[in-house]
N, C-alpha and C positions, 0 to 999 in steps of 0.2 A: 388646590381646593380638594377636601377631601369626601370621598364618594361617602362617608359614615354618616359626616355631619349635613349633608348638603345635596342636589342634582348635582347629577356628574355634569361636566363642564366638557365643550368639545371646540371652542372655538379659542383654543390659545395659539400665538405666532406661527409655529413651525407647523407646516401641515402635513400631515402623515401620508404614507406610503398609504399602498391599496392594500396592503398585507394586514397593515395594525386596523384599516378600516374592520378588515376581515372577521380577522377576530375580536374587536371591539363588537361588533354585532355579534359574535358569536358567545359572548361572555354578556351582554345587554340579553341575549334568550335565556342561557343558565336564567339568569338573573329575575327574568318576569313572574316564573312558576313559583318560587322562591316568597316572593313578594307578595301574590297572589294569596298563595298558602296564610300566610303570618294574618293579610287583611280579613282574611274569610273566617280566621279560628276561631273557636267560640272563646266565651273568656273561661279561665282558670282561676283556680287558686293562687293568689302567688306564690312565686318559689317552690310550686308543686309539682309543674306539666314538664317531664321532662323531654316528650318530644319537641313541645314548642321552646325549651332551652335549647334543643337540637337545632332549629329553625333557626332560634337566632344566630346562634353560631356561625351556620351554613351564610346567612343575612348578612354576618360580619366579614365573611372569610371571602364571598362574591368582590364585594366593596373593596378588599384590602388586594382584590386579584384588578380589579379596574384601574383602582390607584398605579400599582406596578404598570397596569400596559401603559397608563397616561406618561407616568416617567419614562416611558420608549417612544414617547410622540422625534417622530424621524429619524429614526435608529433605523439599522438596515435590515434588510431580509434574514440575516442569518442570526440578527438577535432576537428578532422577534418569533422566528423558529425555536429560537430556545425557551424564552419566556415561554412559547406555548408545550412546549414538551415537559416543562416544570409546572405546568398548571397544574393544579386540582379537577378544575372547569371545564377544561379543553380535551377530547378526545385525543388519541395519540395518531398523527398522520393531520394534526387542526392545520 
């Protein structure tokens, strides 16, 4: 299920390490200010505001970073370290 079209989904079969918990919460925070922002914006012209293009984008690129951790639901510590060192989202040392 994908984080673009839909709430992100947490209760599939395999249950995750405390690690992907980790950063699942820590990618759900990126994620709220984000969300926030976009809800609060005033409206625009369309096809004008190119910060709020920026937004979405940021909007897209959260989602498309959730999706990837959910594909690591019980993968082990040392992928999920990578996954977070390849993040966007995630501080280096997540």
């Amino acid at each position: 299920m994908s984080n673009l079209k839909t709430a992100h989904r947490t209760e599939d079969a395999i249950e995750p390490s405390p690690r992907w918990h980790q950063l699942h919460t820590r990618l759900q925070a990126a994620k709220r200010p984000i969300f926030q922002e976009i809800r609060s914006y005033p409206p625009q012209v369309a096809g004008c505001d190119l910060h709020f293009k920026a937004l979405a984008e940021k909007r897209d690129a959260i989602c498309r970073e959730l999706d990837r951790l959910d594909s690591l639901r019980g993968a082990r510590d040392d992928e999920l370290d990578g996954f977070a060192v390849s993040s966007a989202f995630l501080a280096k040392g997540a």
